[in-house]
Chimera marker file (.cmm) of the C-alpha trace (Angstrom):
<marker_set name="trace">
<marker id="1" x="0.000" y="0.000" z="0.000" r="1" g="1" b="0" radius="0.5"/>
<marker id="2" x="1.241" y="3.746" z="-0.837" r="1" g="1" b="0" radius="0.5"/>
<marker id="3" x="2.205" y="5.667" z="1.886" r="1" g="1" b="0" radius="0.5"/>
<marker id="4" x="2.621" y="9.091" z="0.219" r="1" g="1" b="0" radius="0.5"/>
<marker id="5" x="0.241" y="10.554" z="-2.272" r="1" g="1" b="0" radius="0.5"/>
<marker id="6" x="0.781" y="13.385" z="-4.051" r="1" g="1" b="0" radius="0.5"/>
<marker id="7" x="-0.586" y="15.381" z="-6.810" r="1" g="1" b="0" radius="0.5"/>
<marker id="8" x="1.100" y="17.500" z="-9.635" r="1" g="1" b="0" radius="0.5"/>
<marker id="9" x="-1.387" y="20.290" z="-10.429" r="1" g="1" b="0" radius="0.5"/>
<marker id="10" x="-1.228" y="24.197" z="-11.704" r="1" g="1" b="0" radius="0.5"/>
<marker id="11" x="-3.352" y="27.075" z="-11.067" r="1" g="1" b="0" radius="0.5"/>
<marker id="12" x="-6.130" y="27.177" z="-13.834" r="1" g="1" b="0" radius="0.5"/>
<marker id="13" x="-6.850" y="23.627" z="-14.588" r="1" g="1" b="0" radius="0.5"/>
<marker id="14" x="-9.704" y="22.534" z="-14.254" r="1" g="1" b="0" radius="0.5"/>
<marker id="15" x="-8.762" y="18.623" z="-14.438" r="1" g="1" b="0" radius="0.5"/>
<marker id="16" x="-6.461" y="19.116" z="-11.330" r="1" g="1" b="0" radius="0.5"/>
<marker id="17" x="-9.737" y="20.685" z="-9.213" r="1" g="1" b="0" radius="0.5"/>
<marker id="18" x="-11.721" y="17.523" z="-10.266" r="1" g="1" b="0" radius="0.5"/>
<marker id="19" x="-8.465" y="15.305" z="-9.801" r="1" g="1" b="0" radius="0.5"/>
<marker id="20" x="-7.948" y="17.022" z="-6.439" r="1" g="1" b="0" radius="0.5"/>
<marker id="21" x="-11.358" y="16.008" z="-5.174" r="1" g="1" b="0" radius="0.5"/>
<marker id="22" x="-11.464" y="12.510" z="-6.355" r="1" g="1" b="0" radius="0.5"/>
<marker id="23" x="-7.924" y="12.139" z="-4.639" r="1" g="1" b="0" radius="0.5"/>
<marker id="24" x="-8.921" y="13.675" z="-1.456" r="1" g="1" b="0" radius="0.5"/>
<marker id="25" x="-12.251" y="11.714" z="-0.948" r="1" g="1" b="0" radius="0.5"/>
<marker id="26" x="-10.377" y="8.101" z="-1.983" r="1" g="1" b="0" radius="0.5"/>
<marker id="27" x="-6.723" y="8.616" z="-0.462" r="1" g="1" b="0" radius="0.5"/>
<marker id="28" x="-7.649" y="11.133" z="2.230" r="1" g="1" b="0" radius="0.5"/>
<marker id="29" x="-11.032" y="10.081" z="3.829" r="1" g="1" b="0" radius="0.5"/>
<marker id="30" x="-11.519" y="6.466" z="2.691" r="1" g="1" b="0" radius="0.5"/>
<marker id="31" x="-7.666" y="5.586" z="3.172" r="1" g="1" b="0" radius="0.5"/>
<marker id="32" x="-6.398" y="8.080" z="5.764" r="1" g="1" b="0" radius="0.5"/>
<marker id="33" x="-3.572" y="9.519" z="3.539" r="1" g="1" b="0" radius="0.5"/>
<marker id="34" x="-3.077" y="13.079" z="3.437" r="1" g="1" b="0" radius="0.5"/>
<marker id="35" x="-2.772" y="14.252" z="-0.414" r="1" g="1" b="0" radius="0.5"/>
<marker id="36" x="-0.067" y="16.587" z="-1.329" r="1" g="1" b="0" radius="0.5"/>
<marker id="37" x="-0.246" y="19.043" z="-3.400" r="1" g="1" b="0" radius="0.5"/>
<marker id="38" x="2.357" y="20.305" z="-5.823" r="1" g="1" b="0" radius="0.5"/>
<marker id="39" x="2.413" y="23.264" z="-8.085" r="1" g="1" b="0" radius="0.5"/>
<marker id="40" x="4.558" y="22.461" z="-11.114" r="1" g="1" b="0" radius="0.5"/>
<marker id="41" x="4.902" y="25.540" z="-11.988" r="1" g="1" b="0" radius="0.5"/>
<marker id="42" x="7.027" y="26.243" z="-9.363" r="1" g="1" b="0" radius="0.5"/>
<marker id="43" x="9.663" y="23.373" z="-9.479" r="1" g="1" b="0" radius="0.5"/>
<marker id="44" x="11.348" y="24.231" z="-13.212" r="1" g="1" b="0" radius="0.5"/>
<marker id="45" x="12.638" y="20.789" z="-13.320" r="1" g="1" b="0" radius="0.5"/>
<marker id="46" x="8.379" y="19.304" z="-12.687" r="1" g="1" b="0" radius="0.5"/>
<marker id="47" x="7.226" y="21.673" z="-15.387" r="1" g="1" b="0" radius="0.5"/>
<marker id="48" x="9.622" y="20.224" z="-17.498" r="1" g="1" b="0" radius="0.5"/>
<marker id="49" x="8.685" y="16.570" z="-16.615" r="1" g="1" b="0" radius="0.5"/>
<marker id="50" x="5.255" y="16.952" z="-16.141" r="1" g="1" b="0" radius="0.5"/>
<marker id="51" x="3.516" y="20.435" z="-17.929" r="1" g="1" b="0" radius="0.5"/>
<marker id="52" x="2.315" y="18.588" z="-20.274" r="1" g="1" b="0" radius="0.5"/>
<marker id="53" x="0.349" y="15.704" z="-18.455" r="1" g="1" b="0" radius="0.5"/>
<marker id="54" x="-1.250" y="17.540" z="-15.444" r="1" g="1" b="0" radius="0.5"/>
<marker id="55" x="-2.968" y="16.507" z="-13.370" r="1" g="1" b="0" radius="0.5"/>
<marker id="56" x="-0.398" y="13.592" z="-12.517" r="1" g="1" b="0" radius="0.5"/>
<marker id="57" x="-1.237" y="10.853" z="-9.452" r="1" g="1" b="0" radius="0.5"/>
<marker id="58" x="1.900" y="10.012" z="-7.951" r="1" g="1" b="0" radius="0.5"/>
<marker id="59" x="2.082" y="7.370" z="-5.173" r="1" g="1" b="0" radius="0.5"/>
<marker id="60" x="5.074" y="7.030" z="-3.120" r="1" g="1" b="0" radius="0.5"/>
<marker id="61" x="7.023" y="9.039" z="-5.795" r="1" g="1" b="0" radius="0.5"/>
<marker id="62" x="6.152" y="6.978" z="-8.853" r="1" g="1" b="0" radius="0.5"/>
<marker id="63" x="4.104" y="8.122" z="-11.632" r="1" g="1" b="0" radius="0.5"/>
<marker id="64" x="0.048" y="6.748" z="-11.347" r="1" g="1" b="0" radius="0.5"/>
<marker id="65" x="-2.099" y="8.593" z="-13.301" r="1" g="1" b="0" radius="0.5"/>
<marker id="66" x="-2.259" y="11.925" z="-16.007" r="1" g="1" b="0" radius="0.5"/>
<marker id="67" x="-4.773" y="13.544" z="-17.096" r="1" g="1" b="0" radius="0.5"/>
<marker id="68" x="-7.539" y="11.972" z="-15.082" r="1" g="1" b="0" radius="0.5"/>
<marker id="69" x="-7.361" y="9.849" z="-12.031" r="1" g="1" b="0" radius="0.5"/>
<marker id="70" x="-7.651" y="5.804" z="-12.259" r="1" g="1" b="0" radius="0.5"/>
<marker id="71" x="-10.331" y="5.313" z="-9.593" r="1" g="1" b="0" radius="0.5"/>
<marker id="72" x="-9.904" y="1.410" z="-9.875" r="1" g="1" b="0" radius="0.5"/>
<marker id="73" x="-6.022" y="1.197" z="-10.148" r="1" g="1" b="0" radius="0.5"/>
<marker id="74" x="-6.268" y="3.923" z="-7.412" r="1" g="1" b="0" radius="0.5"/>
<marker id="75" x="-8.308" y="1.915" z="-5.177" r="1" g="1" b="0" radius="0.5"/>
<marker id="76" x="-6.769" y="-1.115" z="-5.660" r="1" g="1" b="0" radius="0.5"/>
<marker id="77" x="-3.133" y="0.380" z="-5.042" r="1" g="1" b="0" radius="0.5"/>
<marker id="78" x="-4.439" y="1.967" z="-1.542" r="1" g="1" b="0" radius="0.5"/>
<marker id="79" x="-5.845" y="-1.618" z="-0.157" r="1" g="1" b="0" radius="0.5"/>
<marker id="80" x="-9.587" y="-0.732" z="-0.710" r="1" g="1" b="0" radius="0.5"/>
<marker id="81" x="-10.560" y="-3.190" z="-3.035" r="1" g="1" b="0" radius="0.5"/>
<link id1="1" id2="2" r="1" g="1" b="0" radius="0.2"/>
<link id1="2" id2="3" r="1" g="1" b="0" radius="0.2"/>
<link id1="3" id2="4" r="1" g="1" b="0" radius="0.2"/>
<link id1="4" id2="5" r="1" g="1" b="0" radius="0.2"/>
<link id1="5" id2="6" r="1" g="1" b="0" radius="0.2"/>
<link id1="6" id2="7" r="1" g="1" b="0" radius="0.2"/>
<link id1="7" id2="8" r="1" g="1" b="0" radius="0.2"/>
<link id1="8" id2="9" r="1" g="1" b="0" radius="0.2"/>
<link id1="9" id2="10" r="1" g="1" b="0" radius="0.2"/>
<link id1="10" id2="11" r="1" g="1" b="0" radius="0.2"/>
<link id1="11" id2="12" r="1" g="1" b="0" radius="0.2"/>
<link id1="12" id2="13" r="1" g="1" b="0" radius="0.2"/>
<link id1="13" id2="14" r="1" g="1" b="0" radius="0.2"/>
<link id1="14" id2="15" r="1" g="1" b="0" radius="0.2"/>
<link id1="15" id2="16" r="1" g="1" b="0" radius="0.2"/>
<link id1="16" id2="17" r="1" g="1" b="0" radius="0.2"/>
<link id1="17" id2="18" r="1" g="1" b="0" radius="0.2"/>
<link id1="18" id2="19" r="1" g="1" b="0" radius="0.2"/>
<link id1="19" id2="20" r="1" g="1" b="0" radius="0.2"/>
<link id1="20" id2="21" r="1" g="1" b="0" radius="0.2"/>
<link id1="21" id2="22" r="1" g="1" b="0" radius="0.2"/>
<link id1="22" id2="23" r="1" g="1" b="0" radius="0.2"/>
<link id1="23" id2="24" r="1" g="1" b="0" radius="0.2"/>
<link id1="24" id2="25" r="1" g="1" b="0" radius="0.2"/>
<link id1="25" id2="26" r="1" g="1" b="0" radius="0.2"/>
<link id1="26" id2="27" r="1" g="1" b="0" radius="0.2"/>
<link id1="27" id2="28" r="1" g="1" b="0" radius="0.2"/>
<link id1="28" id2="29" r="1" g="1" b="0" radius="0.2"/>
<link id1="29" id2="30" r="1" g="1" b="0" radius="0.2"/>
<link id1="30" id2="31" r="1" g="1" b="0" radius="0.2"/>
<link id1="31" id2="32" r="1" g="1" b="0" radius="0.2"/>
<link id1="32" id2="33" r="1" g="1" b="0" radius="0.2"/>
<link id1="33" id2="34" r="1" g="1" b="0" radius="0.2"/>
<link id1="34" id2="35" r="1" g="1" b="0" radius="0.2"/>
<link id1="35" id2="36" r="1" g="1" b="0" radius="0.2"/>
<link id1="36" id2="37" r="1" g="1" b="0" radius="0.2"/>
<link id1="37" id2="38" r="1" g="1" b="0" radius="0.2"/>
<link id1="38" id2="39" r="1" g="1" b="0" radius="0.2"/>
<link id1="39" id2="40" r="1" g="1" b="0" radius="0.2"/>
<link id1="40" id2="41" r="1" g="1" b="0" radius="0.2"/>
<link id1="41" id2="42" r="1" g="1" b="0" radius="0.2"/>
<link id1="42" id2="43" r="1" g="1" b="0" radius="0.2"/>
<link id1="43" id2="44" r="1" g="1" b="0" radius="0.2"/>
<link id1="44" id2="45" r="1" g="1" b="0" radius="0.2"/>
<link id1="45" id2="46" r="1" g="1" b="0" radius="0.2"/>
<link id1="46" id2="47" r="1" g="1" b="0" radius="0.2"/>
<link id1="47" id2="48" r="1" g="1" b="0" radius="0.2"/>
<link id1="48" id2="49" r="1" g="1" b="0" radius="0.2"/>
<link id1="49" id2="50" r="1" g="1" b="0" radius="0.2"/>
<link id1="50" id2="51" r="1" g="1" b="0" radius="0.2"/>
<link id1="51" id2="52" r="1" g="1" b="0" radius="0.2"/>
<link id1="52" id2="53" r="1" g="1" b="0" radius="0.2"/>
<link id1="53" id2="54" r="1" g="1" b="0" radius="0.2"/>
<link id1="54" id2="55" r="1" g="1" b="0" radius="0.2"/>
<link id1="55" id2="56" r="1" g="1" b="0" radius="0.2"/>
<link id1="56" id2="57" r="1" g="1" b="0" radius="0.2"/>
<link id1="57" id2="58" r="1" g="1" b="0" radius="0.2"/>
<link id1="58" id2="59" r="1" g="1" b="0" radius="0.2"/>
<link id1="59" id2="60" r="1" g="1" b="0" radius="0.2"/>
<link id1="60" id2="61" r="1" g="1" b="0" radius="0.2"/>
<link id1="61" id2="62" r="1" g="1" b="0" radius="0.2"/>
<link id1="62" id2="63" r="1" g="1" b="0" radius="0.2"/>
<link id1="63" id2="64" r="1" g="1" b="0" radius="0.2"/>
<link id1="64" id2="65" r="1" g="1" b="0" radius="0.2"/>
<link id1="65" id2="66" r="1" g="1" b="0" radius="0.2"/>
<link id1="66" id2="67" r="1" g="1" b="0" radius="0.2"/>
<link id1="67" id2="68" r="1" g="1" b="0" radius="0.2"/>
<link id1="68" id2="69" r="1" g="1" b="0" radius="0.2"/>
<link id1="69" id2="70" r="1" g="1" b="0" radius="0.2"/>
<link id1="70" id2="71" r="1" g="1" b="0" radius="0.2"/>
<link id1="71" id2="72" r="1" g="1" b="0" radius="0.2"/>
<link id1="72" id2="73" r="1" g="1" b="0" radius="0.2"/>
<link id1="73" id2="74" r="1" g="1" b="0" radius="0.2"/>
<link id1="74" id2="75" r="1" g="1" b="0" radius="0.2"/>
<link id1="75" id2="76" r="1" g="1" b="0" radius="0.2"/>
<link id1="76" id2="77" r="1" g="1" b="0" radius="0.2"/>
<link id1="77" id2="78" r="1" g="1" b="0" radius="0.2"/>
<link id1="78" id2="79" r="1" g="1" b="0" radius="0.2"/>
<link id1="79" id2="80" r="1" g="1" b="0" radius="0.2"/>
<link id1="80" id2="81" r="1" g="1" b="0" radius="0.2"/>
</marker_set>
């Protein structure tokens, strides 16, 4: 099971406010993980990496998810099911 969850976002998207919620109500209520959230836009060397493909799921440092989060994989990856 992941013990860090974090999310690469940016201010403006709309995909990251949808991805943000989704993470928060699977990871953070349902699996007692708090969600981190990181602004690519200030790390020059994430922006590079990951611009393009926000919102971006990573658990314990590894990539997940882009675009959209994978509510199955997700769930399945925390232990609930």
């Amino acid at each position: 099971m992941a013990e860090r969850v974090q999310l690469l976002t940016r201010e403006g998207c709309h995909l990251c406010v949808v991805a943000a919620e989704t993470l928060t109500r699977i990871a953070g209520e349902e699996a007692g993980l708090p969600v981190e959230l990181v602004d690519v836009d200030a790390d020059p060397e994430l922006r590079a990496e990951y611009g393009d493909l926000v919102p971006v799921v990573l658990l314990d440092g590894r990539e997940h998810s882009c675009f959209t989060v994978d509510v199955v994989r997700l769930r399945r990856d925390l232990g609930l099911g």
